[in-house]
N, CA, C and O atoms as a GROMACS GRO file, in nm:
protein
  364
    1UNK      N    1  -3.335  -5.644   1.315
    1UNK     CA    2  -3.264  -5.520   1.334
    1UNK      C    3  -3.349  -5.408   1.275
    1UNK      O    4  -3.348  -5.393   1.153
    2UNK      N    5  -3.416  -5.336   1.347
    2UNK     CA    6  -3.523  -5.238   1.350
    2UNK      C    7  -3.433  -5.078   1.302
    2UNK      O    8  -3.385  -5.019   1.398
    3UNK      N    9  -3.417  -5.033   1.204
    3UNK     CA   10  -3.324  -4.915   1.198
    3UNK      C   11  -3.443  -4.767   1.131
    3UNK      O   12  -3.418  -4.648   1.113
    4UNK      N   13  -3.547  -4.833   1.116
    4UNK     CA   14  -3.613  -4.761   1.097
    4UNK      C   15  -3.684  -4.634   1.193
    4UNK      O   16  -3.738  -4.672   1.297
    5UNK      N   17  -3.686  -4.520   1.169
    5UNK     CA   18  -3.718  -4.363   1.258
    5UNK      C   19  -3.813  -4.312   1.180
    5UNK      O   20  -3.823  -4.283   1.060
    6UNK      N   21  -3.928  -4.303   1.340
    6UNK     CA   22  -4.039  -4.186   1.252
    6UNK      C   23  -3.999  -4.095   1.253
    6UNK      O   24  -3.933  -4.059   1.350
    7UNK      N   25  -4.020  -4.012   1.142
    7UNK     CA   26  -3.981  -3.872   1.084
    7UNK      C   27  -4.100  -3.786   1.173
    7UNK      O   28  -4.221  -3.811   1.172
    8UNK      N   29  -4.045  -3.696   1.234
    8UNK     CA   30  -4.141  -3.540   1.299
    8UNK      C   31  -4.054  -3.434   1.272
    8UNK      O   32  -3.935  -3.416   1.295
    9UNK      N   33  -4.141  -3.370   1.220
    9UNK     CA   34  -4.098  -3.231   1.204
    9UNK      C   35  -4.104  -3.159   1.335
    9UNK      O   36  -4.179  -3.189   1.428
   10UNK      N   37  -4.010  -3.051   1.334
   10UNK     CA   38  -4.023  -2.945   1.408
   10UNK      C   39  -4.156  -2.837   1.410
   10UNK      O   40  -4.232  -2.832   1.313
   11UNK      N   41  -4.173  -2.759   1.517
   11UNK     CA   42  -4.323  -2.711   1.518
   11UNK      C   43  -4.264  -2.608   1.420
   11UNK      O   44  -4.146  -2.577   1.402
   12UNK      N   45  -4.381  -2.558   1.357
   12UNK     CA   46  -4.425  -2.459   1.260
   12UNK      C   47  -4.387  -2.317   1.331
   12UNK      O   48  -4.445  -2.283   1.434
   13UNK      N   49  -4.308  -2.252   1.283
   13UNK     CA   50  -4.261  -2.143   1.377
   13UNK      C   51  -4.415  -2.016   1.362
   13UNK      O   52  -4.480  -2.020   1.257
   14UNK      N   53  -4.450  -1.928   1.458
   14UNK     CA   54  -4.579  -1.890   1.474
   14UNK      C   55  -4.522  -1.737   1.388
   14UNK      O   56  -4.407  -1.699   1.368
   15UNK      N   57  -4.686  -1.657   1.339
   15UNK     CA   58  -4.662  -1.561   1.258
   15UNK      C   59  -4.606  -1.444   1.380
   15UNK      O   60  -4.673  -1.342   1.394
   16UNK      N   61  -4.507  -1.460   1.446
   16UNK     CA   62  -4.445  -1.376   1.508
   16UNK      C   63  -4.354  -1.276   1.428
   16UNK      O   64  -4.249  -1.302   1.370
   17UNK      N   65  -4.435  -1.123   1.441
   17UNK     CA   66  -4.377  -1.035   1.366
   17UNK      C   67  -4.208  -0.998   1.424
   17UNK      O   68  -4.148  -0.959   1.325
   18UNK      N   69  -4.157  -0.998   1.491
   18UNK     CA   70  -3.997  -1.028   1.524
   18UNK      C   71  -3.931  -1.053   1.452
   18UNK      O   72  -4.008  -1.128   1.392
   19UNK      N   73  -3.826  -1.058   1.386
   19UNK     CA   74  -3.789  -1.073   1.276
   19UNK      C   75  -3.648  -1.191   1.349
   19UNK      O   76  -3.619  -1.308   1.322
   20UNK      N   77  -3.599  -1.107   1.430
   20UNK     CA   78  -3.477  -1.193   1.509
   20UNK      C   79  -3.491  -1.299   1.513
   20UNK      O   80  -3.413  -1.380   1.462
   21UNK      N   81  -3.620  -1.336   1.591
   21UNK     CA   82  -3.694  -1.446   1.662
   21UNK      C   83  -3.696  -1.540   1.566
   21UNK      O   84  -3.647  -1.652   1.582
   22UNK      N   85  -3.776  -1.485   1.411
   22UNK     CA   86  -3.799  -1.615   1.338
   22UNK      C   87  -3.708  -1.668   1.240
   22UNK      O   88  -3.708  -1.781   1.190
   23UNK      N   89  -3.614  -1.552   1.215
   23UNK     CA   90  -3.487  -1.561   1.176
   23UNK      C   91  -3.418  -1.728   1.212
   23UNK      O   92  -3.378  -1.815   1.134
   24UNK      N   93  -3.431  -1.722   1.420
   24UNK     CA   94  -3.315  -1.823   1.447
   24UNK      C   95  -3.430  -1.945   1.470
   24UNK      O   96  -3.371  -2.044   1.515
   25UNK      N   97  -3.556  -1.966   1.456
   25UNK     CA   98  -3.673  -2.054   1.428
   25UNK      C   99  -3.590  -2.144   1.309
   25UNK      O  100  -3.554  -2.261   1.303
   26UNK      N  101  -3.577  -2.012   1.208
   26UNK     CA  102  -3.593  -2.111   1.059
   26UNK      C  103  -3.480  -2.184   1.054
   26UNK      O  104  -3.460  -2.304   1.034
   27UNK      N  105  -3.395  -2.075   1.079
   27UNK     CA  106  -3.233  -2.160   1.124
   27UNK      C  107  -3.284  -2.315   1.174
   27UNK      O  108  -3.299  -2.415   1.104
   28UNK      N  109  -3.299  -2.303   1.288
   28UNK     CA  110  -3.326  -2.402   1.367
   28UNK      C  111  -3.392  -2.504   1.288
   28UNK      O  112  -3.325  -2.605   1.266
   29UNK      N  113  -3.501  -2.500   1.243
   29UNK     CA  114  -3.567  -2.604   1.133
   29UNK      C  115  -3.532  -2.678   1.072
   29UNK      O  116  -3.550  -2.799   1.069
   30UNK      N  117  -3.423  -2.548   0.964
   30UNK     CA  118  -3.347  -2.584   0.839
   30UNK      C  119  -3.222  -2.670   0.935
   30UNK      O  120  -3.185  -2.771   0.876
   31UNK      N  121  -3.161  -2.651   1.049
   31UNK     CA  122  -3.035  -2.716   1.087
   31UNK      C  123  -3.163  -2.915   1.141
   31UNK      O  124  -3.140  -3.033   1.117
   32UNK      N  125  -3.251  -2.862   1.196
   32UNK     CA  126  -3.352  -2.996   1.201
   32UNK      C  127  -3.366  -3.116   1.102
   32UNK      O  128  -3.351  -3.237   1.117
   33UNK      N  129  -3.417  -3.001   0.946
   33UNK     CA  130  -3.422  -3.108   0.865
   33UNK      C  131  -3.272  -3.187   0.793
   33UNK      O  132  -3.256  -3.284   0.719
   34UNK      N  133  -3.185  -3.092   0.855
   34UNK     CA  134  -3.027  -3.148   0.765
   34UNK      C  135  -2.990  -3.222   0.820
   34UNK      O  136  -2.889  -3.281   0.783
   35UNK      N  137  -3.056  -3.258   0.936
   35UNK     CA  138  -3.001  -3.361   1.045
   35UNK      C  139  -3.076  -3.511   1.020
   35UNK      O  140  -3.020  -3.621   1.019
   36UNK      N  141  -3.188  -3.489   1.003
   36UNK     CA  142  -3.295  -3.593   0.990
   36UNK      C  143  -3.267  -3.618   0.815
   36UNK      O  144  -3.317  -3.724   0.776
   37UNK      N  145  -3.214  -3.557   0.733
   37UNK     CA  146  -3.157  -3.586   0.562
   37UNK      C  147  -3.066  -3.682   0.588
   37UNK      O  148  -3.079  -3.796   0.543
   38UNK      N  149  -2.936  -3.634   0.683
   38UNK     CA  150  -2.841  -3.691   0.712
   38UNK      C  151  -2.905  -3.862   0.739
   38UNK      O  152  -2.892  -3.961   0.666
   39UNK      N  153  -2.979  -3.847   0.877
   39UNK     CA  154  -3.045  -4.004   0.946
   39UNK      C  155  -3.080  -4.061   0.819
   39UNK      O  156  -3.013  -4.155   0.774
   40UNK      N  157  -3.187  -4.009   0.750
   40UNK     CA  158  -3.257  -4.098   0.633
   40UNK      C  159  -3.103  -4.152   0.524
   40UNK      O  160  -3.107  -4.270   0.488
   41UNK      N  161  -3.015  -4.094   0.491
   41UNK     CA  162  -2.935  -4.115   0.455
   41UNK      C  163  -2.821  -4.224   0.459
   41UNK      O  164  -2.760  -4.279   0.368
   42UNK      N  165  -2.811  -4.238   0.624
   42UNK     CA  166  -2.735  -4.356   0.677
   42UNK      C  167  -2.839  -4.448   0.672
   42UNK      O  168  -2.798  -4.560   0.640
   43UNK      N  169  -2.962  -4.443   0.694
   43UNK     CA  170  -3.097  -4.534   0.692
   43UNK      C  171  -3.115  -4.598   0.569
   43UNK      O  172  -3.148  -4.716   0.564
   44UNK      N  173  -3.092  -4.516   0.448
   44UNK     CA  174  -3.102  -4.583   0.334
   44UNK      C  175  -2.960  -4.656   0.255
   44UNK      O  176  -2.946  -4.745   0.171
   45UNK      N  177  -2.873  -4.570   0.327
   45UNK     CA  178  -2.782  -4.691   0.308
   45UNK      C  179  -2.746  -4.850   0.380
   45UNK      O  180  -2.690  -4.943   0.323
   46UNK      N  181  -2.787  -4.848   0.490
   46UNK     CA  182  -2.800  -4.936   0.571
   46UNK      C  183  -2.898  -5.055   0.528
   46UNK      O  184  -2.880  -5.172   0.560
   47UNK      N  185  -3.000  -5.009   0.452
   47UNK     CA  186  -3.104  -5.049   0.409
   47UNK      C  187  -3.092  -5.130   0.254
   47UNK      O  188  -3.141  -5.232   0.207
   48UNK      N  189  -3.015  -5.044   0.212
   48UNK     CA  190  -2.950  -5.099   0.069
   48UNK      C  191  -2.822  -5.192   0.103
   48UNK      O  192  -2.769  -5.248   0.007
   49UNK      N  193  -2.784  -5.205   0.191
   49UNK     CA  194  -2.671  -5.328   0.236
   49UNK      C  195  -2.764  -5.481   0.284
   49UNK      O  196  -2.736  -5.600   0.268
   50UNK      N  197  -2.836  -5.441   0.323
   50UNK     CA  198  -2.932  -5.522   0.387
   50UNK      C  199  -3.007  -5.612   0.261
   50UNK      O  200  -3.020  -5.733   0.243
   51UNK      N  201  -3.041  -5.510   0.196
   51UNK     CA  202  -3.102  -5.595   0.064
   51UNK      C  203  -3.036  -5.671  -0.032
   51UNK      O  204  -3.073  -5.765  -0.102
   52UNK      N  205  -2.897  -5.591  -0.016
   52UNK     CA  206  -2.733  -5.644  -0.107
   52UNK      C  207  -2.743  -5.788  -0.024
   52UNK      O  208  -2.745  -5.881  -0.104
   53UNK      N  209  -2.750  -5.826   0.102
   53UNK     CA  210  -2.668  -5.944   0.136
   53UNK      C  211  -2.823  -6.051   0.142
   53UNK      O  212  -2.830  -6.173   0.155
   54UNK      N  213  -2.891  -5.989   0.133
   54UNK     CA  214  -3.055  -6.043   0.158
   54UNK      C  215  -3.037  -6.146   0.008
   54UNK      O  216  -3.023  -6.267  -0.002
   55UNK      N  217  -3.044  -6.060  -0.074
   55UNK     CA  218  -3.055  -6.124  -0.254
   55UNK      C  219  -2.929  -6.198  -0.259
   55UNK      O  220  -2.934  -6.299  -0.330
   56UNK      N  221  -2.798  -6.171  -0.192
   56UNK     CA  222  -2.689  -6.290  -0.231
   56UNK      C  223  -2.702  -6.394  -0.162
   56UNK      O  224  -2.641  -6.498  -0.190
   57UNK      N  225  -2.805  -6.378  -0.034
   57UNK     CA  226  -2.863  -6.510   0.060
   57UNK      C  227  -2.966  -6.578  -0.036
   57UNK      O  228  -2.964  -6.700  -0.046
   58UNK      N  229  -3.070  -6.494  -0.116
   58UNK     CA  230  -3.143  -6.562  -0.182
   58UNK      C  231  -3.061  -6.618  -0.340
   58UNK      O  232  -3.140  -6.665  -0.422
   59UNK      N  233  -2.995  -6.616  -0.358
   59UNK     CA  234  -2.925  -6.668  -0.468
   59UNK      C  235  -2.866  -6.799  -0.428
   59UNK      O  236  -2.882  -6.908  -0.483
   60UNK      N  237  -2.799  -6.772  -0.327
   60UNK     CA  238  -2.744  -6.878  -0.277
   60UNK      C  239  -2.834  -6.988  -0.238
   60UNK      O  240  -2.777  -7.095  -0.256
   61UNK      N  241  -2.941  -7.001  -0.196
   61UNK     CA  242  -3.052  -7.069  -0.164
   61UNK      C  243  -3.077  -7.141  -0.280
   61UNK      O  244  -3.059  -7.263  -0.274
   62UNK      N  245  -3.121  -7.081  -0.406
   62UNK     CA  246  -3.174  -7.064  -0.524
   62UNK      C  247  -3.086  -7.152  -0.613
   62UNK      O  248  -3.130  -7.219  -0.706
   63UNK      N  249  -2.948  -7.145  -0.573
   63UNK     CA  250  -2.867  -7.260  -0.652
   63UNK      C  251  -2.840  -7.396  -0.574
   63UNK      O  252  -2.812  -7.510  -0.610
   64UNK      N  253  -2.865  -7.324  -0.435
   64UNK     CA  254  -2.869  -7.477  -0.360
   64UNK      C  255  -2.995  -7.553  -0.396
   64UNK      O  256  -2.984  -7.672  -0.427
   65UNK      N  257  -3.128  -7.486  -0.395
   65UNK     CA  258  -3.247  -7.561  -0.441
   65UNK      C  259  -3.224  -7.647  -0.572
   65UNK      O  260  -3.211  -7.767  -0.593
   66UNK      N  261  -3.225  -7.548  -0.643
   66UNK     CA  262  -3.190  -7.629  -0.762
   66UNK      C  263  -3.122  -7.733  -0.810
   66UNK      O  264  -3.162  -7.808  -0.899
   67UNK      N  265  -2.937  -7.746  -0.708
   67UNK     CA  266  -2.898  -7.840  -0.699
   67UNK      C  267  -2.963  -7.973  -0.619
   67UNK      O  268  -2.923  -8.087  -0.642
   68UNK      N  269  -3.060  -7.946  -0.529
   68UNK     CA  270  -3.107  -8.032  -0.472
   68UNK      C  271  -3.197  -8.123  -0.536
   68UNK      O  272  -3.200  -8.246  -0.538
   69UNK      N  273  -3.291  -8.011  -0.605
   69UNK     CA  274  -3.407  -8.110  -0.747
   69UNK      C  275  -3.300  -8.150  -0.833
   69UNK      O  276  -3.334  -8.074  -0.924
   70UNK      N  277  -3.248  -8.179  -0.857
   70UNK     CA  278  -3.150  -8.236  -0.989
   70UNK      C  279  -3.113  -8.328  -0.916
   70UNK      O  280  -3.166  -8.436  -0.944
   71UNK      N  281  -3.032  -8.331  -0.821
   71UNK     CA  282  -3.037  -8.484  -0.736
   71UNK      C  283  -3.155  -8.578  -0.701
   71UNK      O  284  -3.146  -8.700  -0.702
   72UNK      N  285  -3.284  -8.500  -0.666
   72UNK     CA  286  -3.376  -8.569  -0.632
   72UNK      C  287  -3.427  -8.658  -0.803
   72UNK      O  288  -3.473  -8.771  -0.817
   73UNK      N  289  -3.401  -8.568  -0.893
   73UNK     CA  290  -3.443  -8.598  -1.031
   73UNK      C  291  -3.382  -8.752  -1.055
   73UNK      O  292  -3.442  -8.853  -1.091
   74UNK      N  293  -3.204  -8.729  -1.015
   74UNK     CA  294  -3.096  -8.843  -1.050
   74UNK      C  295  -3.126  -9.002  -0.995
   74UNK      O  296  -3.112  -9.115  -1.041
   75UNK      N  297  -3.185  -8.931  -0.843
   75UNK     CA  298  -3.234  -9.049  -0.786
   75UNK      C  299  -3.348  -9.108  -0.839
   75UNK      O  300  -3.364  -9.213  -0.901
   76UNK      N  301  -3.406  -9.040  -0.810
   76UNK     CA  302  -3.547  -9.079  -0.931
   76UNK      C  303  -3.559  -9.196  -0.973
   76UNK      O  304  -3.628  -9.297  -0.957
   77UNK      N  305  -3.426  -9.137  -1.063
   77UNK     CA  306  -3.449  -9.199  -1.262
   77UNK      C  307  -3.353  -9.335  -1.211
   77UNK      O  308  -3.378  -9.435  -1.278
   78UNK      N  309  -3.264  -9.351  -1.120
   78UNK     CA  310  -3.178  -9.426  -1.064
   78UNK      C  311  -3.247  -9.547  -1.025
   78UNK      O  312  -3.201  -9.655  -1.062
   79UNK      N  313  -3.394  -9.539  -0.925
   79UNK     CA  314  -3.469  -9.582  -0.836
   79UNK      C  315  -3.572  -9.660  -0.956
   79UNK      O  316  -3.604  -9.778  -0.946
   80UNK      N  317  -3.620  -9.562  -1.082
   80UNK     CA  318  -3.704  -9.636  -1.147
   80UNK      C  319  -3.630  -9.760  -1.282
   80UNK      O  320  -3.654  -9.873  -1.326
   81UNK      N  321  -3.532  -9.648  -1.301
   81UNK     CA  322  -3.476  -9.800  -1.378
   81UNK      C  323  -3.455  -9.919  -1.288
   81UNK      O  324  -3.512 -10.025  -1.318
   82UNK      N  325  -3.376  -9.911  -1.179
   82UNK     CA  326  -3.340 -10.055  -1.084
   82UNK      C  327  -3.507 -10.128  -1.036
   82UNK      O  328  -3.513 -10.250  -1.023
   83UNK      N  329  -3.597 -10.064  -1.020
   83UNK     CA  330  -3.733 -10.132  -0.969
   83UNK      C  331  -3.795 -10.167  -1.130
   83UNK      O  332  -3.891 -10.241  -1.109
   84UNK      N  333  -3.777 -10.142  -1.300
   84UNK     CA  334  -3.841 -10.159  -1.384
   84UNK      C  335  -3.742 -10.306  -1.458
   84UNK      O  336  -3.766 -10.387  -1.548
   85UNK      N  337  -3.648 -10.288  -1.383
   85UNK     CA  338  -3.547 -10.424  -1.392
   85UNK      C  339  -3.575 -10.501  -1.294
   85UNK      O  340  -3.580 -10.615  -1.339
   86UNK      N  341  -3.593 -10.500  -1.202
   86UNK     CA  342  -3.701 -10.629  -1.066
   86UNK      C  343  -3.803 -10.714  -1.175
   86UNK      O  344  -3.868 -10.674  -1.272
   87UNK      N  345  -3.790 -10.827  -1.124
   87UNK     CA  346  -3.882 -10.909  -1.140
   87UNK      C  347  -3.967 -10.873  -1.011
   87UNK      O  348  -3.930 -10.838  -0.899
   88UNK      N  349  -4.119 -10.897  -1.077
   88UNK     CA  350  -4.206 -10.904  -0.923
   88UNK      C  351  -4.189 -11.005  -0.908
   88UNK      O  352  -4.143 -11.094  -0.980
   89UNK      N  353  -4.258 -11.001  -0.722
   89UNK     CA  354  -4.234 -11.133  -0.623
   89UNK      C  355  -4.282 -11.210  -0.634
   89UNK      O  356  -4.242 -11.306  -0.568
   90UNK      N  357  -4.388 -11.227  -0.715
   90UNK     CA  358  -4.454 -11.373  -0.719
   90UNK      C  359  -4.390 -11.481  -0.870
   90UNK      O  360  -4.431 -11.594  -0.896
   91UNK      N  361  -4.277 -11.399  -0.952
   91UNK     CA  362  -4.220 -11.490  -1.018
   91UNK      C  363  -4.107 -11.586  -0.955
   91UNK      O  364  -4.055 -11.673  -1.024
   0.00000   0.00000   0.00000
């Protein structure tokens, strides 16, 4: 799930002496970047949920592993006592 957006700015409004003109430019910009604050915003929250359920997946893993070597350990120790109690085959 790809939620990531390249960021572009709006063009650089030109040294147009008009005052009207660059007036509703900057407007325009400033309403540009509040929009793209907003995106990064839902982006980084989205992003921080993602990592929330990512690390409770890796935890969960992390206690399953662990429970798994502790069994493998049990067997083990299970496997070497019963084979150090065998007589070998040629008695």
């Amino acid at each position: 799930m790809s939620m990531l957006h390249k960021l572009t700015l709006p063009p650089v409004p030109s040294n147009d002496s008009s005052h009207g003109e660059g007036q509703v430019n900057t407007e325009d910009r400033l309403v540009d970047i509040e929009i793209k604050l907003a995106r990064q915003d839902d982006m980084v929250e989205a992003l921080n949920r993602m990592v929330y359920q990512q690390q409770k997946k890796i935890d969960e893993l992390e206690t399953l592993c662990s429970g798994l070597a502790r069994r493998v350990r049990e067997i083990q120790d299970v496997t070497e006592d019963s084979v150090a109690d065998e007589k070998p085959p040629h008695y």
